[in-house]
MISE-60796 format. One line per field, with one value per residue (C-alpha): residue in one letter; chain; x, y, z. Coordinates in steps of 0.02 Angstrom, whole numbers. Layout:
type	[A_...]
mol	[A_...]
xx	[X_...]
yy	[Y_...]
zz	[Z_...]
***
This chain:
type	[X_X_X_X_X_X_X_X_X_X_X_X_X_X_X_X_X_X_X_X_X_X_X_X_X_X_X_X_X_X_X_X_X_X_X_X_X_X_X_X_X_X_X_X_X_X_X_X_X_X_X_X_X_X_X_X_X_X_X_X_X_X_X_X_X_X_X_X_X_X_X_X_X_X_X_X_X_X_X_X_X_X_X_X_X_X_X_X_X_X_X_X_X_X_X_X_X_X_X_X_X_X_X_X_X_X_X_X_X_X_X_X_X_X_X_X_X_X_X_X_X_X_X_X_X_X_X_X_X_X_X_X_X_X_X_X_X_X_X_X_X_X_X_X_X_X_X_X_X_X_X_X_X_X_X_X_X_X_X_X_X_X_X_X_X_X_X_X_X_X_X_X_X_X_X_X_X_X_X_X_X_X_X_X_X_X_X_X_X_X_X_X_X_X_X_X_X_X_X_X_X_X_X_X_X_X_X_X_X_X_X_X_X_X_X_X_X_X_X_X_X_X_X_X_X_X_X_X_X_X_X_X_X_X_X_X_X_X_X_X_X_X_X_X_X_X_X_X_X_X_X_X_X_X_X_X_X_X_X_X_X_X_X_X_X_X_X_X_X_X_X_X_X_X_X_X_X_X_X_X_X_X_X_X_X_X_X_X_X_X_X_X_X_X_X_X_X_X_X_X_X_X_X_X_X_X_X_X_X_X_X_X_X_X_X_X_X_X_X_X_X_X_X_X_X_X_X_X_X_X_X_X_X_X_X_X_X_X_X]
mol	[A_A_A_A_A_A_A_A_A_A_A_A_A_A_A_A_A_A_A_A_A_A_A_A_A_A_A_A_A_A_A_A_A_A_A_A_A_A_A_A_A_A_A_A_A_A_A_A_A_A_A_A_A_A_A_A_A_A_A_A_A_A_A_A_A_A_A_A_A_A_A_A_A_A_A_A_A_A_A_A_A_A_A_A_A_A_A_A_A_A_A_A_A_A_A_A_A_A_A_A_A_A_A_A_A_A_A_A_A_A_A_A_A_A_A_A_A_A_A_A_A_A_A_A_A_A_A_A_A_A_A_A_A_A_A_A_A_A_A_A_A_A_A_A_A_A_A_A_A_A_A_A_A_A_A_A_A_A_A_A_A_A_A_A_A_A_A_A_A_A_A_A_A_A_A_A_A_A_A_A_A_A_A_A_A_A_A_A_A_A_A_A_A_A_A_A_A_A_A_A_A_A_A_A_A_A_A_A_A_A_A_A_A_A_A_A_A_A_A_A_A_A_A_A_A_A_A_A_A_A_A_A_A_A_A_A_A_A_A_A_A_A_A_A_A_A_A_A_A_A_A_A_A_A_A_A_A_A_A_A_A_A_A_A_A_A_A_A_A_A_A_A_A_A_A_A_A_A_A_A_A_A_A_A_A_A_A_A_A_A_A_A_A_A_A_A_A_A_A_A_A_A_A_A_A_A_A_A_A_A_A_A_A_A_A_A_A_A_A_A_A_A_A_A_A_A_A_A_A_A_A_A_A_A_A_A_A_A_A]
xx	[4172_4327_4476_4679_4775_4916_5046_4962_4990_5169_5175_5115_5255_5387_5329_5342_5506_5547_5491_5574_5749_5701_5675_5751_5884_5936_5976_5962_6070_6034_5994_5831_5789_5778_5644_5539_5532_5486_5356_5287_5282_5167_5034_5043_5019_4867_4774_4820_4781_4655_4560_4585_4615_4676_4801_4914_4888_4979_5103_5136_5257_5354_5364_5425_5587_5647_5693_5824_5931_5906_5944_6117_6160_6124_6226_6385_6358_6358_6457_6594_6620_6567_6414_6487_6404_6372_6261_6129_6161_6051_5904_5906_5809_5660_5658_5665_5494_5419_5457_5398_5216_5204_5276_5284_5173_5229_5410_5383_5353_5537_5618_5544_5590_5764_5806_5780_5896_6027_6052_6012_6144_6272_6230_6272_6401_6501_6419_6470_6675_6614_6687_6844_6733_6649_6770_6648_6574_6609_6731_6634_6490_6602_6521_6341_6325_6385_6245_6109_6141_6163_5982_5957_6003_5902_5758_5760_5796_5648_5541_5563_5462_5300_5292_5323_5188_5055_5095_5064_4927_4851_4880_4786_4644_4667_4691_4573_4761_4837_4798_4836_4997_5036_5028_5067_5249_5276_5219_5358_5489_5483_5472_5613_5717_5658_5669_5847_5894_5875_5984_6111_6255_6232_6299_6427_6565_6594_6758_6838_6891_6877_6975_7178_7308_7417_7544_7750_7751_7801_7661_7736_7615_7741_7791_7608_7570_7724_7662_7499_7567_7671_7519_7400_7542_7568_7409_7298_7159_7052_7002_6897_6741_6713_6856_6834_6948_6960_7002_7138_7193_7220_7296_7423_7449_7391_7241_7106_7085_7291_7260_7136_7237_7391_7273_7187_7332_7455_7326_7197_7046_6971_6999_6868_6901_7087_7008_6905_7009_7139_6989_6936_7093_7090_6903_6986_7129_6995_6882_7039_7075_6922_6806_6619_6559_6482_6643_6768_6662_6614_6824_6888_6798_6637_6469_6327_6335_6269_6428_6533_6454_6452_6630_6690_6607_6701_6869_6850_6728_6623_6503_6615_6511_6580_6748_6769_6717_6835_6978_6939_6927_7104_7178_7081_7146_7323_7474_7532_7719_7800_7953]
yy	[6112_6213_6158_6190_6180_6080_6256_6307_6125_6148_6300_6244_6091_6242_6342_6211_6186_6350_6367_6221_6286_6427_6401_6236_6223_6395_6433_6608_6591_6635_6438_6490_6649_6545_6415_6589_6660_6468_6466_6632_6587_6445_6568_6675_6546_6484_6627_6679_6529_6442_6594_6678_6867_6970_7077_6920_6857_7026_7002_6813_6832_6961_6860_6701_6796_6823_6634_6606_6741_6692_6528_6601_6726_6560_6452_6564_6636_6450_6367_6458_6634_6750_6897_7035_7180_7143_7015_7129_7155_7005_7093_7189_7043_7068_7252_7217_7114_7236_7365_7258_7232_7402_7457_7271_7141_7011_7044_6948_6786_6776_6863_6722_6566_6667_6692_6531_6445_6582_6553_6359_6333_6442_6333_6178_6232_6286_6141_5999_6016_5961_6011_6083_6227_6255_6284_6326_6161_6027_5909_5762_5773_5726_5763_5760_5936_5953_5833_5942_6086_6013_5939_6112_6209_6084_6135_6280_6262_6126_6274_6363_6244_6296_6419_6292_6156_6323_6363_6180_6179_6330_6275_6104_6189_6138_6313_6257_6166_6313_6328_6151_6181_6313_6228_6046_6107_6270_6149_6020_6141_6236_6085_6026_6185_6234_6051_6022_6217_6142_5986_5958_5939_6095_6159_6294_6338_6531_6613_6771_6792_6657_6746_6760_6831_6751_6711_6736_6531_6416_6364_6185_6037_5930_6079_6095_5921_5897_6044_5951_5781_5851_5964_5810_5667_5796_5896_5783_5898_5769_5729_5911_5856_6045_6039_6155_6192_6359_6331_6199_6327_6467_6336_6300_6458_6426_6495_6364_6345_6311_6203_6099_6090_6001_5884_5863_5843_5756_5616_5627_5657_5811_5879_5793_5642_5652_5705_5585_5447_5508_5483_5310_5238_5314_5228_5078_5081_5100_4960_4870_4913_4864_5014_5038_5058_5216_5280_5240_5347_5512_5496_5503_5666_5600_5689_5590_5406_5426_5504_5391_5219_5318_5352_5193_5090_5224_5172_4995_4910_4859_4929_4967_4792_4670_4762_4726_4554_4519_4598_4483_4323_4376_4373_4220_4117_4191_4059_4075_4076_3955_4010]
zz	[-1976_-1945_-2014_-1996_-2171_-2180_-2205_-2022_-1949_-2015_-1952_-1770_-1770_-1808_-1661_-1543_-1610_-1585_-1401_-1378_-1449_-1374_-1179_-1169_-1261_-1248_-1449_-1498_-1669_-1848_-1857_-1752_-1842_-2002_-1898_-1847_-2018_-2094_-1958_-1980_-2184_-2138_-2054_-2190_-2331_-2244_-2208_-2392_-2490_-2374_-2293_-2454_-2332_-2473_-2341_-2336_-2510_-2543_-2427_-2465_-2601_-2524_-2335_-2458_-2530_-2335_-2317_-2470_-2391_-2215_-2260_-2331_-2189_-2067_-2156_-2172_-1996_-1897_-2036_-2118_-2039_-1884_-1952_-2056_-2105_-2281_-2215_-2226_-2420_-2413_-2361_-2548_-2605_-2497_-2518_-2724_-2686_-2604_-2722_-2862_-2759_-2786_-2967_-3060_-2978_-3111_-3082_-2933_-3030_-3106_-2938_-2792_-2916_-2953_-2758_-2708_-2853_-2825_-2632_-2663_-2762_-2685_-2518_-2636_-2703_-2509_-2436_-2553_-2481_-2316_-2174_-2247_-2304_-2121_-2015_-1867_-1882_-1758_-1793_-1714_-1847_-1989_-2153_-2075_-2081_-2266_-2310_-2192_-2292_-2469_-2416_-2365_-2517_-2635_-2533_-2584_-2784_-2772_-2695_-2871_-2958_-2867_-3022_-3139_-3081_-3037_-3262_-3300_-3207_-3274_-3446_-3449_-3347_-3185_-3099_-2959_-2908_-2879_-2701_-2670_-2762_-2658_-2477_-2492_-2605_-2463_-2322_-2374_-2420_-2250_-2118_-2226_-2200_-2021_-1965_-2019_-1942_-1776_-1806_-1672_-1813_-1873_-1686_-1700_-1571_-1547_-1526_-1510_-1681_-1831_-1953_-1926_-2030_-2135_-2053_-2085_-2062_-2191_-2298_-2340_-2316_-2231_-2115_-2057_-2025_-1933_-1814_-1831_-1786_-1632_-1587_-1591_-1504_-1374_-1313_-1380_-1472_-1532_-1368_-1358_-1431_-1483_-1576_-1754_-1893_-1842_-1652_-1718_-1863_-1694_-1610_-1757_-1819_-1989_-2079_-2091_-2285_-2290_-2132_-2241_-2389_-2302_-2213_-2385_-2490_-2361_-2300_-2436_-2304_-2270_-2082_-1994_-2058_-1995_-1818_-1811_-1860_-1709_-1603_-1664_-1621_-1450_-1438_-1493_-1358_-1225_-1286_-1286_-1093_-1031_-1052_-1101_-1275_-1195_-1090_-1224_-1357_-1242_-1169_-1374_-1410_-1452_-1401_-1465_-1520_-1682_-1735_-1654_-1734_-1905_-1878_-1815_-1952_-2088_-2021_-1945_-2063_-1906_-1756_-1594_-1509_-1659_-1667_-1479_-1523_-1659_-1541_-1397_-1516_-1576_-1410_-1360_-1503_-1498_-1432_-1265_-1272_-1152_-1035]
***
């Protein structure tokens, strides 16, 4: 009876996800390159380990040290920075496999396990600042796309002990597990990291140029936020629910990192937080006035209501629906002054 291996089903759900991205939604990015080459993986793994067609069981180990990298390139090119030529120093790690297949097959054994760590941890170890360290990020998301790409990079340093299970197994006799080894641990690890590719957090905004000079401004923390302050009382930024820390760090003047800092060490929160909390209480205000859970959250800046209820509960305590509630109590129960 013919069968489809669970890599290939994973494989399938990633390629609808693609087309989907694709056609629909109308993402081209890095973010979807990484969901092709996770996709593609999945075909490979199962005609190597379940159809056993030697062609691919050569070229499996080589197609697996792709993803680390492209995971890296993705995350720096939507995250923290705009693509740079040395981006494609990345691709040395690839080409290393491939020269290995030919000169040093058992090279490959320390250099797939050693990729994935490396560029695992180095996505945990950006990623863990939040969004003080991903400037292109959305504001509105909060830390939600820190935490997508921590989940991300452990991913990929979990992938790494395929080897290690595949030795144990080997070594009590049970080499028959290999195979099984192979696709249930690859099948997990790239639905995890294609899946959460496509998440709508992970959404960059594109400008002209993220990277400014340093400027012949003051570099004073109070001096900043006070620019900050006027810029927010006055123009009202937070209401621009594409708002990033590098379109607020053009708009200011200052480069993003010493943007960050003065938020960080002036209010103690990183910069979405202080966004988001100017946005809150301008949900809060419109609750207040008479406006719809749904009208007050999309006119504060807010794009999807996940963020805004994980928001709202951060600062108020409460949902929006039992903040309104206690509000409305407060006035009820309030003394009416007499004339």
């Amino acid at each position: 009876m013919p069968s489809l291996p669970i890599p290939m089903i994973s494989s399938l759900f990633l390629g609808f996800l693609l087309l989907r991205v694709w056609f629909v939604d109308r993402r081209h990015g890095p973010l979807v390159v990484l969901l092709a080459v996770c996709a593609v993986q999945g075909v490979i793994i199962s005609l190597a380990q379940h159809y056993g067609v030697l062609g691919f069981m050569l070229v499996q180990p080589v197609t697996a040290t792709f993803i680390p990298p492209m995971a890296w390139v993705a995350f720096q090119t939507t995250a923290v920075r705009h693509h740079v030529k040395a981006d494609y120093l990345n691709l040395l790690g690839p080409v290393c496999a491939l020269a290995s297949l030919i000169v040093s097959p058992s090279f490959l054994d320390t250099l797939i396990p050693a990729l994935s760590v490396g560029y695992g941890v180095a996505i945990l170890w950006v990623s863990r600042r939040g969004a003080d360290a991903m400037p292109r990020m959305r504001l509105e998301a909060g830390d939600l796309p820190g935490y997508i790409w921590q989940v991300i990079g452990v991913a990929l340093i979990a992938s790494a002990l395929t080897d290690v299970l595949i030795v144990t197994a080997q070594l009590l006799g049970a080499s028959y597990l290999q195979p099984w080894i192979i696709s249930v641990y690859s099948s997990i690890m790239l639905l995890v990291v294609g899946g959460l590719s496509l998440s709508s957090a992970l959404d960059t905004v594109p400008t002209e140029d993220d990277d400014i000079p340093e400027p012949s401004l003051s570099d004073q923390d109070v001096e900043i936020i006070s620019k900050l302050d006027t810029l927010m009382s006055t123009q009202e930024l937070y209401l621009n629910p594409d708002l990033t820390l590098s379109l607020l760090s053009r708009r200011l003047l200052v480069p993003a990192k010493q943007l960050s800092t003065a938020i960080n060490r002036t209010t103690g929160d990183n910069v979405s937080r202080y966004i988001n909390a100017a946005r809150i209480k301008a949900a809060q205000r419109l609750l207040i006035s008479g406006e719809s859970i749904t009208n007050a959250m999309l006119a504060s800046g807010f794009n999807t209501k996940s963020n805004f209820n994980r928001e709202f509960l951060r600062i108020s305590g409460k949902n929006p629906s039992e903040w309104l509630a206690d509000q409305q109590r407060s006035l009820s129960r309030a003394p009416i002054s007499k004339s």
